[in-house]
N, C-alpha and C positions, 0 to 999 in steps of 0.2 A: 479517539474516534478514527484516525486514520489509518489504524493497523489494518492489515489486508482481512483477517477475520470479521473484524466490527463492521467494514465497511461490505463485505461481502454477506452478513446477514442482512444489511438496511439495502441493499439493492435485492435481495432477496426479498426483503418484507414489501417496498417499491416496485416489484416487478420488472425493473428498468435494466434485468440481463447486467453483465461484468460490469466492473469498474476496473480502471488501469490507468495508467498515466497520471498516479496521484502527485498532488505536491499541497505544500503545507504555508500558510501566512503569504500568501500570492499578493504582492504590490497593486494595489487598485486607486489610480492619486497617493493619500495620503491616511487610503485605510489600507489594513489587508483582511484578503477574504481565508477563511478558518481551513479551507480543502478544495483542493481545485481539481479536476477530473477528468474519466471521459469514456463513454460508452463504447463497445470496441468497433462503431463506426463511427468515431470521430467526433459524434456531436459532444459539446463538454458540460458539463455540472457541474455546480458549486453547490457547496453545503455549509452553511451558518450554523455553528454547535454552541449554542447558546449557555449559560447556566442560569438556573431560574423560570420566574417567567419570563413568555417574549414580553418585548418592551418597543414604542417608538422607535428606539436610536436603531436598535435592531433592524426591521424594518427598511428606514429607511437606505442602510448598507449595503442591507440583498438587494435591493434596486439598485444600487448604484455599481454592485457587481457583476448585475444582471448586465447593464450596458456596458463599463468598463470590460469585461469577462467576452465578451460575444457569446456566454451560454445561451443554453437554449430552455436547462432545466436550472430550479433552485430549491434548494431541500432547505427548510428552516427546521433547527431539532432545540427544541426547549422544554424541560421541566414541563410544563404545563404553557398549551395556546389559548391566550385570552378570546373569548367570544371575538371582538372588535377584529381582530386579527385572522381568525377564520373569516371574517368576510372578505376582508381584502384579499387575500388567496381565492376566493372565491370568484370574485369578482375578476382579478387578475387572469384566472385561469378562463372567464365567460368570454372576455373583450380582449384579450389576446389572439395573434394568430397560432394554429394547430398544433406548430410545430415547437409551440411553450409548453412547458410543464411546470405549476408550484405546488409544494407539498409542504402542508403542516407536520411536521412529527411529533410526539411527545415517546420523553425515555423514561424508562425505569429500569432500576438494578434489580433484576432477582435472585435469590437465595435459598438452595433448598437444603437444610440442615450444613453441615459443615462444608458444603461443596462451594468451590471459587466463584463469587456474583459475577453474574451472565447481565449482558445487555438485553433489553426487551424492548424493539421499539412499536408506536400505537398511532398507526395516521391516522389523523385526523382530518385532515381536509384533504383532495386530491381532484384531478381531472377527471367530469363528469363519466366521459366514455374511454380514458387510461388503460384500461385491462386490455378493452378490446383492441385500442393505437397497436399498445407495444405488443400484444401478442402478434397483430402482422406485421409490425415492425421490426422484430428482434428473431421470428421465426428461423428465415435461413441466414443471417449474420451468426443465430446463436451454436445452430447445427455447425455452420461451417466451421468456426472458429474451437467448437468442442473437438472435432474431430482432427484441426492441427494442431491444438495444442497436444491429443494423444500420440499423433505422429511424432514432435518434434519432439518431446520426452523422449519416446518410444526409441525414435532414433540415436538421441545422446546415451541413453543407458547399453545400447548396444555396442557403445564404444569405449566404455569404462571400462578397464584392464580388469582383468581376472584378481590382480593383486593390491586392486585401490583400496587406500586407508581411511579412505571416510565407508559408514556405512551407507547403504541406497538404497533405496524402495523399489521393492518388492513389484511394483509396475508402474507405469506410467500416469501420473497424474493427473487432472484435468483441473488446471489452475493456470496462471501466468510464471507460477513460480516450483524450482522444485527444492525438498532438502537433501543435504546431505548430512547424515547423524555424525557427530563425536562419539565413538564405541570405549569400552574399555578404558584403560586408565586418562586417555583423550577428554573422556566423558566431565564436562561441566553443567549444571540443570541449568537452563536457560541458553547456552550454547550452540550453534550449528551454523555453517556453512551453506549459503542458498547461491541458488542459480538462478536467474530469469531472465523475461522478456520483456521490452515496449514498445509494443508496434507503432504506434503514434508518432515514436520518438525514432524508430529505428537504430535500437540499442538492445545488446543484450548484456550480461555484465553478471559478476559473483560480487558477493559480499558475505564478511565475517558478523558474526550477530550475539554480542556480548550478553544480550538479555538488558535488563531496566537498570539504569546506574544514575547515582546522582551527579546534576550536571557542575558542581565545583568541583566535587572531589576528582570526576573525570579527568578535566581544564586538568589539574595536577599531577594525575598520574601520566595521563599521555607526551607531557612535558617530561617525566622522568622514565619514559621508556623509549626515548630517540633514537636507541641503537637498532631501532629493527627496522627491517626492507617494508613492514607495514605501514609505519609512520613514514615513509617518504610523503610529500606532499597535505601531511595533516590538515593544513590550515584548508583543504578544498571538502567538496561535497557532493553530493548525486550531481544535483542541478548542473555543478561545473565541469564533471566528468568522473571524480573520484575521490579517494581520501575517508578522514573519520568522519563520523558525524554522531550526534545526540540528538533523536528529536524530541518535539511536543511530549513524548508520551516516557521521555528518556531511556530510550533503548537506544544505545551504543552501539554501533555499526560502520563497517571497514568495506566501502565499493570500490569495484572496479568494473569497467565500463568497456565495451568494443562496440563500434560503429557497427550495423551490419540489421540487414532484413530479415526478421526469424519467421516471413514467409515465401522468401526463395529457397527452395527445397534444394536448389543445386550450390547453398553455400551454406548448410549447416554443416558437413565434417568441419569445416573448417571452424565455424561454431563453438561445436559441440570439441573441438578438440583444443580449441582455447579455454572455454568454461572447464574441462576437465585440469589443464595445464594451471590457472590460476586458481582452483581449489587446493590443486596438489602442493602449490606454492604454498598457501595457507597454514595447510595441515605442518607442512614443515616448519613454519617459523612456530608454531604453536610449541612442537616438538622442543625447540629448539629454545626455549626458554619463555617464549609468550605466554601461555599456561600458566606457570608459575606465578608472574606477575600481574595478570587475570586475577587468581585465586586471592593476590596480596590485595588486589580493588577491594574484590569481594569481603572478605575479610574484615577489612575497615571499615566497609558500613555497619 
């Protein structure tokens, strides 16, 4: 649920404009909450990804993440929302102040002939007048912020050398994130080097993107590949600044992280010219025998 696509359909389907500044199993006391978030004006969301039906215990968590969290919004996504359950969202949504949103989701996989099962999500309960909030709500936050993120692509691609080894798109994105392709003998499926942004956070940062791996066999290999400039600092993660990581969804991934505001215009060369420098680093150590032992992960699954 947390990959940037899934969760960029369900705010699609939500209407509630970007999501960014995800994070995952957020400490709330002695629960954690499933996805933790945030509109690209700051307010935050949490999202309970249930399996099955909703149930009490459930329930009761999203509340207690609601105040733990300081959200504003709470997305519950389960299998199927019991009647009982729709009321309370209901209710929650009537007797709350304006500025709350709860929303029942229900998911489904679909499948159409041998093509990869796609998420489908189906709200079911929501904010009587919702549509109408966030459309002047998100109006010019959403314009604005479409319009830097074409810029700050816009401007990083203009300062990729003529002779960089990763491939690049074709234009500028309108995302938080961009890729850059593994070409040619480089090429692993599941494979790529990204660049992005967190305004929230005031970080921008690259990362290597191994594709879904299983997390023991991982633990393993990364242990027997310590000679390389990419395992420095393995044992860290996003959260802490950098290093490997495995998430929720087991996809294997190598951050690196720079302090910096990707909406002062007068400090993205400097950016845009680190994000290029730490890709370039990448592509090398891959060259340089990472690949190889990549393909040995791969392999043993």
């Amino acid at each position: 649920m947390a990959q940037q696509e899934n969760l960029d359909l369900l705010a699609e389907t939500l209407g509630i404009g970007s999501l960014q500044q995800i994070y995952e199993e957020v400490a709330v006391g002695s629960f954690r909450a499933d996805i933790f978030c945030e509109y690209i004006d700051g307010n935050k969301v949490v999202i309970e990804n249930q399996f099955e039906t909703s149930d009490h215990r459930h329930l009761g968590q999203i509340l207690t993440y609601l105040v733990g969290t300081e959200a504003r919004t709470v997305v519950w996504i389960a299998e199927r929302i019991r009647e009982e359950h729709r009321a309370v969202i209901d209710w929650l949504n009537e007797t709350t102040p304006l500025e709350y949103a709860f929303f029942g989701v229900e998911l489904e996989v679909w499948r159409i002939g041998d093509s990869v099962p796609a998420p489908r999500f189906e709200v079911v309960t929501r904010p009587n007048d919702w549509v109408r909030r966030q459309k002047e709500r998100n109006r010019v936050t959403e314009m604005e912020d479409y319009q830097r993120r074409m810029e700050f692509w816009g401007a990083m691609l203009a300062r990729v050398p003529s002779d960089f080894a990763l491939g690049v798109p074709a234009r500028a994105p309108n995302q938080g994130w961009m890729k850059f392709s593994l070409t040619g003998e480089d090429a692993i499926p599941g494979c790529g080097i990204y660049c992005y942004r967190l305004l929230g956070k005031n970080r921008v940062g690259v990362y290597l993107s191994l594709g879904r791996q299983d997390p023991e066999r991982t633990a393993l290999w990364l242990a027997d590949i310590a000679g390389y400039r990419l395992v420095d600092g393995s044992a860290m993660s996003p959260s802490t600044g950098e290093g490997w990581e495995i998430n929720r969804s087991q996809l294997l991934q190598f951050f690196v992280t720079l302090d910096a505001d990707a909406m002062d215009e007068t400090d993205w060369p400097r950016q845009h010219d680190w994000m290029i420098s730490q890709a370039s680093a990448m592509i090398q150590d891959w060259r340089s025998g990472l690949r190889a032992d990549v393909m040995r992960l791969i392999d043993a699954s």
